[in-house]
C-alpha positions in Angstrom: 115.0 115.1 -12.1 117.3 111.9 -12.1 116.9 108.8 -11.0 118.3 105.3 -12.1 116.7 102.3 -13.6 116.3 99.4 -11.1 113.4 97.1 -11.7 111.0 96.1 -9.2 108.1 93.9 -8.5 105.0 93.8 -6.8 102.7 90.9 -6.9 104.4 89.8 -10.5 103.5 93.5 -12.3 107.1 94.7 -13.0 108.0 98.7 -12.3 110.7 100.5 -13.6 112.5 102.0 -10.1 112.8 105.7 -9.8 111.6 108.6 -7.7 107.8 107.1 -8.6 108.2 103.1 -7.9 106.7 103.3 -4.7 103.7 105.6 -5.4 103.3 103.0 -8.7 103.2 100.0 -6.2 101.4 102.0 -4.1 98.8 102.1 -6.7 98.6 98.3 -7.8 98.2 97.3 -4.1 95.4 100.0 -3.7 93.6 97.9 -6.6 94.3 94.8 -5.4 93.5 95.0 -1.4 90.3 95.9 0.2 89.3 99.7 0.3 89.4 100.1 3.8 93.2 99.0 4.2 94.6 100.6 1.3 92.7 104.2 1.1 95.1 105.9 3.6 97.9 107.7 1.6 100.6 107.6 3.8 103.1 111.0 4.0 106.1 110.8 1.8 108.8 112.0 3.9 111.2 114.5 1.8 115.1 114.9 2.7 116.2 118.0 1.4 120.3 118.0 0.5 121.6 115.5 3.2 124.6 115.5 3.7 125.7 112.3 5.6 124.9 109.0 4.1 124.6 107.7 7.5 122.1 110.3 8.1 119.8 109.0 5.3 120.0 105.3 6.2 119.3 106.2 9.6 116.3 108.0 8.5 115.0 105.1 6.8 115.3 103.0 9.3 113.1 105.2 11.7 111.0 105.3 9.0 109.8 101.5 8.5 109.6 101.7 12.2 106.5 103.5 12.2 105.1 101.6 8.6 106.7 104.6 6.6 108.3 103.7 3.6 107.4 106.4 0.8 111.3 108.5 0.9 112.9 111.0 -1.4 116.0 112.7 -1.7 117.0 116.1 -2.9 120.6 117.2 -4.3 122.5 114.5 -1.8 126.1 116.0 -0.8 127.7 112.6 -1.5 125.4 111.6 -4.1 123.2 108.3 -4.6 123.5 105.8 -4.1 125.6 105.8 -1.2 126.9 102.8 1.0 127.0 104.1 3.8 123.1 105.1 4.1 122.6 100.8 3.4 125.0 99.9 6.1 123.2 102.6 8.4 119.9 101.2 7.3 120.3 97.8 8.7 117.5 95.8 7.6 115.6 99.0 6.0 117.1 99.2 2.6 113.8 98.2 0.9 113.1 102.0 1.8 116.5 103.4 0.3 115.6 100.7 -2.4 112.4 102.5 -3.7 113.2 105.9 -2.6 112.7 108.8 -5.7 116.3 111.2 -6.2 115.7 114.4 -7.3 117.9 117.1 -8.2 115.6 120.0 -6.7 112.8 120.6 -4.2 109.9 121.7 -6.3 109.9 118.5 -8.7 110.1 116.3 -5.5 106.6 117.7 -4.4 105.3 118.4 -7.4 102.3 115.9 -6.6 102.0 116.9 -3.1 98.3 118.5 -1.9 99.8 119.6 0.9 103.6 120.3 2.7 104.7 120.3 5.9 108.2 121.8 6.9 110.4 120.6 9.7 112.4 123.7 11.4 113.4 124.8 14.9 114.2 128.5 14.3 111.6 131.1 13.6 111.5 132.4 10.1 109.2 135.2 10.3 107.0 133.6 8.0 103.0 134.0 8.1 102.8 130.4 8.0 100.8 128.1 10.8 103.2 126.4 13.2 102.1 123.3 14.8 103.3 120.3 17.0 104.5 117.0 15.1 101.2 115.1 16.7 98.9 117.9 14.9 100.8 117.5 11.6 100.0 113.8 11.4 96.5 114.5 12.6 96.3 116.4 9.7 97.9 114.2 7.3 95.9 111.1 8.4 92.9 113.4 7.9 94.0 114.4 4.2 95.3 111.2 3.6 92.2 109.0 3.6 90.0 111.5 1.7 93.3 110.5 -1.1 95.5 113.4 -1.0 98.6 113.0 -1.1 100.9 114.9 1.9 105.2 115.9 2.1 107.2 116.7 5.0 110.3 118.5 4.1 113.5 118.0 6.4 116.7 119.7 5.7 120.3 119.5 5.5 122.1 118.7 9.3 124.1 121.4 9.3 121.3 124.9 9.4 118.2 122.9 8.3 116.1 124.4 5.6 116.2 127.5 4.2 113.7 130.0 3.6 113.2 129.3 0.0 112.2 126.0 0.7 110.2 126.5 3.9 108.2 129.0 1.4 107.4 125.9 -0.5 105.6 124.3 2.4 101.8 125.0 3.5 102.8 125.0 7.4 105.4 124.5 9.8 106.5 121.8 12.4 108.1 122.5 15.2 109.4 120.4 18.3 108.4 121.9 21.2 112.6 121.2 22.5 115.3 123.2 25.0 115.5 126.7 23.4 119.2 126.5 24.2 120.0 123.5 22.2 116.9 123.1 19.3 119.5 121.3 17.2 117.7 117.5 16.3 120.2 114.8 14.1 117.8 114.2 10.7 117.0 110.9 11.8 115.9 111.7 15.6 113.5 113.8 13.6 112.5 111.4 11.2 111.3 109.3 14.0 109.5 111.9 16.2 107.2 112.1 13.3 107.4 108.8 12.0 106.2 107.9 16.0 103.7 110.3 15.8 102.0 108.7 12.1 102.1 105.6 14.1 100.5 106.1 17.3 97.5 107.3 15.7 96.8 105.2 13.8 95.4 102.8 16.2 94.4 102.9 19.4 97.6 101.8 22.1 96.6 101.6 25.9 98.9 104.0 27.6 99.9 100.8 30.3 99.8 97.1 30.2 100.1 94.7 32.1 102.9 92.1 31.1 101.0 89.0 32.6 104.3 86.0 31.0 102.2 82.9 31.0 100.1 83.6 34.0 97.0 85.5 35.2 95.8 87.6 37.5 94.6 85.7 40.8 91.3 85.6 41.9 89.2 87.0 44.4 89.2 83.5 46.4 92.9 82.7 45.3 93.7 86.2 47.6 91.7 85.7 50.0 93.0 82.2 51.1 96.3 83.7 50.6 95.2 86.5 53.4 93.7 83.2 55.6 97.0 81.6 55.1 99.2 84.9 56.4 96.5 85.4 59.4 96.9 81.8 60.3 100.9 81.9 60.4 101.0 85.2 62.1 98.6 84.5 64.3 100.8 82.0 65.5 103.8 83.8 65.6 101.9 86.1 68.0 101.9 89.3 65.8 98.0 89.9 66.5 98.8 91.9 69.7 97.1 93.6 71.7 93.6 92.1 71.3 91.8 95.6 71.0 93.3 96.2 67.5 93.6 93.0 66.2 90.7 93.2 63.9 92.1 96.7 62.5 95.5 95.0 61.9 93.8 92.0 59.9 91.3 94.7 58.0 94.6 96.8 57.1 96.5 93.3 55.6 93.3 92.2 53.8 93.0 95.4 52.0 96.8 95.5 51.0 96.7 92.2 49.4 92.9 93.4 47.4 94.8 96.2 46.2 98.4 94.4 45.0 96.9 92.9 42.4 99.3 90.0 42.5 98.8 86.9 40.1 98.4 83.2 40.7 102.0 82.7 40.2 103.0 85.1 42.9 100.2 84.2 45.3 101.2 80.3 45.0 105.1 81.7 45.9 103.6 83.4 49.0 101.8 79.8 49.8 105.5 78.0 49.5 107.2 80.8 51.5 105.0 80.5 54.2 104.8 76.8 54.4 108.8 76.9 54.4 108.8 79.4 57.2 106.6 77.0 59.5 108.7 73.7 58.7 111.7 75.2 59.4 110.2 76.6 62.5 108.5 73.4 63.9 111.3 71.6 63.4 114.2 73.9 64.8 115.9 74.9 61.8 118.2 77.4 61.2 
């Protein structure tokens, strides 16, 4: 195993950086926050021989993203550190900072209940395949009972091998175009990074982006409808007189089910008003 000494700090208890910094700050932070925030064990996410340093930074930077910061690297083509995984980084390299370099894949799970390998290809393995949202089920599952979970992701150009996939306790696969399975390290590193995250707390599937305003109410509409009947009604639009109280029923259910806000129902009011000046007084 190598690693290099860098010294850290958490809360003033000083740590001596290597491939276990984080899980030793992960520890101090557990003892010093309430139970409930700090008894999830997040997934350490394990790169296994990259070969781009871009690759790794970009990785990291998917991974603080989602809240992930736990990282380790096996056997690095260009070795460690490398530049070029900072610059990629931009604004993650407290994740490249902390992350654990070792020189093989056994030592860098060796504290790992359970391992979950990233692949596209079949490998004729008896191994259970599942989808990257039923990994991190599991691993949110197993992490607050305190175990402690890997997921393996392999080199860019063919991905693991099979003596590392052996390693692992299941398989993940994307569920992508058959005729092009290929996924960059990082746009993987993100797919389950997303996944960790979205479960993790409840996110409505659609909001409504109200900027500054609110929704109008029931009166605010229908005065706005009174206001359009009124103008119209002028205009001479109500015609003939046997369906005129269809045609207001059908504009008095279309403004109910707009849902439009005070600010919009106001801009209605003004648009109107502007209409009628410029018509009352000859306007072009």
């Amino acid at each position: 195993m190598v690693w290099r000494p860098v010294y850290q700090r958490f809360g003033g208890l000083a740590t001596l950086g290597g491939p276990l910094a984080s899980e030793v700050a992960l520890a101090y932070l557990a003892a010093r926050c309430p139970a409930k925030v700090c008894s999830m064990i997040p997934p350490v996410f394990v790169l296994v021989r990259p070969q781009m340093g871009e690759n790794i930074g970009a990785a990291a930077r998917a991974m603080l993203n989602f809240g992930l910061e736990r990282m380790r690297i096996v056997g690095p083509r260009d070795g460690w550190p490398n530049p070029k995984a900072v610059a990629m980084a931009s604004g993650a390299g407290r994740v490249l900072d902390r992350a654990g370099l070792f020189a093989d894949l056994p030592a860098s799970i060796a504290d790992c209940d359970f391992v979950f390998a990233t692949t596209a290809r079949g490998r004729e393995l008896v191994k259970e395949v599942v989808t990257p949202q039923r990994a991190m089920e599991m691993a949110r599952a197993m992490g607050a009972e305190g175990k402690r979970v890997g997921v393996l992701f392999g080199p860019e150009r063919a991905g693991l091998e099979n003596e590392d996939i052996v390693r692992a306790n299941a398989i993940v696969t994307v569920p992508v175009n058959p005729e092009f399975p290929s996924l960059n390290l990082g746009q993987c590193v993100l797919l389950l990074g997303y996944e960790w995250q979205r479960q993790g707390a409840p996110v409505p599937a659609s909001v409504m982006e109200l900027a500054r305003t609110d929704f109008a109410s029931r009166e605010d509409v229908d005065r706005l409808a009174d206001h359009f009947e009124e103008r119209l009604d002028a205009a001479g639009f109500f015609f003939p007189a046997t369906k005129v109280e269809g045609m207001k029923a059908n504009l008095r259910n279309m403004w109910g089910r707009l849902g439009l806000t005070r600010a919009e129902v106001r801009t209605f009011h003004g648009m109107l008003r502007q209409i009628a000046w410029k018509l009352k007084n000859g306007g072009e």
